[in-house]
C-alpha atoms as a printed R data frame, in Angstrom:
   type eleno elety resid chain resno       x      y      z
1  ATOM     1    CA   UNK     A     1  20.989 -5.717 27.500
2  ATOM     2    CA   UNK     A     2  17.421 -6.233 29.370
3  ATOM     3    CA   UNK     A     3  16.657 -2.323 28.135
4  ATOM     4    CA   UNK     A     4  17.421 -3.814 24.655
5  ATOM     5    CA   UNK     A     5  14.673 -6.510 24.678
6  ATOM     6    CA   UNK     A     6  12.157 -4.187 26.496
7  ATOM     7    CA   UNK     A     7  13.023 -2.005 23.785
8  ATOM     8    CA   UNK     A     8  12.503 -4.247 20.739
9  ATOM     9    CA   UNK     A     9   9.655 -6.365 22.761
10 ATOM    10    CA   UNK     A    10   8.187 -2.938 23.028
11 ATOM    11    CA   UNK     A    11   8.373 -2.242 18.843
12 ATOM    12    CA   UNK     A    12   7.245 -5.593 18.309
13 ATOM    13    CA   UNK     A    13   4.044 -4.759 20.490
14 ATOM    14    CA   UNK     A    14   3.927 -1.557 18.375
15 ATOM    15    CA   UNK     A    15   4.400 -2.492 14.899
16 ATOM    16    CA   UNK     A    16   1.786 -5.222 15.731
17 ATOM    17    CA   UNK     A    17  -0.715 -2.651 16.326
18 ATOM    18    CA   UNK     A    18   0.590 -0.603 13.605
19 ATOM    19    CA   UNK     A    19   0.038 -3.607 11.192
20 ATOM    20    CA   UNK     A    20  -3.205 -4.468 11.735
21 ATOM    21    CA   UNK     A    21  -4.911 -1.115 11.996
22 ATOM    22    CA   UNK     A    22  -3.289 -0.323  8.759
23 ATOM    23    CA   UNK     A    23  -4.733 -3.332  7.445
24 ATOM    24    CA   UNK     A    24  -8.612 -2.838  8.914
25 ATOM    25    CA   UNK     A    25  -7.790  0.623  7.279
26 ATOM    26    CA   UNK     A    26  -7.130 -0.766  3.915
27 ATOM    27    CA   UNK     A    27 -10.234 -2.948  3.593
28 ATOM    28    CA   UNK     A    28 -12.227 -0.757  5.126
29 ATOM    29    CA   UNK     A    29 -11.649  2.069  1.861
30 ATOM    30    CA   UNK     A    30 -11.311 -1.477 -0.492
31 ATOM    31    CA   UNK     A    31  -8.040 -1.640 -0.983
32 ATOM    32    CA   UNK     A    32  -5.846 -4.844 -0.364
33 ATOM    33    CA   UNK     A    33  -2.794 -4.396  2.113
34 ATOM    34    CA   UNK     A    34  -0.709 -6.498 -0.031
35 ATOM    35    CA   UNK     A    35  -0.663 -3.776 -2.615
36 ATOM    36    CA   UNK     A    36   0.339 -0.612 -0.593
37 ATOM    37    CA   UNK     A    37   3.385 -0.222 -1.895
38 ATOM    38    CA   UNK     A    38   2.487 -0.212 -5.651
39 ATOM    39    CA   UNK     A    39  -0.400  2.520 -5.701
40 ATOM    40    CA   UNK     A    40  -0.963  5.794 -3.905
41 ATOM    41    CA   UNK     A    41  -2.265  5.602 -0.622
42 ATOM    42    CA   UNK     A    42  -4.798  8.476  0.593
43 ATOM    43    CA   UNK     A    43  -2.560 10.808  3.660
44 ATOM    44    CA   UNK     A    44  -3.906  8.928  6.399
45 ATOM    45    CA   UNK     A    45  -2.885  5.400  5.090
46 ATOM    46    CA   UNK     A    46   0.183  6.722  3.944
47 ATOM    47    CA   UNK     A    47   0.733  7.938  7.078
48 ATOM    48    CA   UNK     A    48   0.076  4.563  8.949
49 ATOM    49    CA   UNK     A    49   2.763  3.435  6.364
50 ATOM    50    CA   UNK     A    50   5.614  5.566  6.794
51 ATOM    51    CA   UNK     A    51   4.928  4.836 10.596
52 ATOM    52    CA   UNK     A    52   5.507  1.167  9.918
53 ATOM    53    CA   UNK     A    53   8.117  1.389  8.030
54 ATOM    54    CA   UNK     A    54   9.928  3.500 10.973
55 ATOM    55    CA   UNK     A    55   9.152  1.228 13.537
56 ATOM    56    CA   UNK     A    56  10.916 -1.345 10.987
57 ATOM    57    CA   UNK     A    57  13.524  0.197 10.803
58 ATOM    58    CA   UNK     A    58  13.877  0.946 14.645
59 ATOM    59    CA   UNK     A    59  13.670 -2.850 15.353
60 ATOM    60    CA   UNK     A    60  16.276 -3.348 12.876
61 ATOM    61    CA   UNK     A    61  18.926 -1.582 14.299
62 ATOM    62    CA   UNK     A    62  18.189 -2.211 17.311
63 ATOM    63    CA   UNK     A    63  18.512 -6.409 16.692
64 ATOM    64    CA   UNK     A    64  22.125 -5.139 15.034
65 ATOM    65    CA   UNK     A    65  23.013 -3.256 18.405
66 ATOM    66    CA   UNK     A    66  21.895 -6.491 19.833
67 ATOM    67    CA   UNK     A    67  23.709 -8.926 17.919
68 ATOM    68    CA   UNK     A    68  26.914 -6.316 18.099
């Protein structure tokens, strides 16, 4: 159970970074983070993205296992 919330605490931590350096990416080649997934992001963004979404994902099943 305590391996669990390291776990997730761990993702949280992670998608937190993830989140804001794909943001400061973003703006930083003009585009607005609210819009990533309606236009086509350059490979490095895109990247950063499908990164996210993994670590989304991860928490995810993880809070199921959790709440199991």
């Amino acid at each position: 159970m305590d391996d669990c919330k390291n776990d997730i605490s761990e993702l949280l931590q992670k998608l937190s970074s993830l989140d804001a350096e794909f943001e400061r990416q973003m703006r930083a080649r003009g585009f607005d983070p609210e819009q990533a997934e309606n236009i086509a992001l350059p490979s490095t963004l895109a990247k950063l993205y499908a990164e996210r979404e993994r670590t989304k994902a991860q928490l995810e099943e993880l809070a199921g296992e959790n709440n199991d």
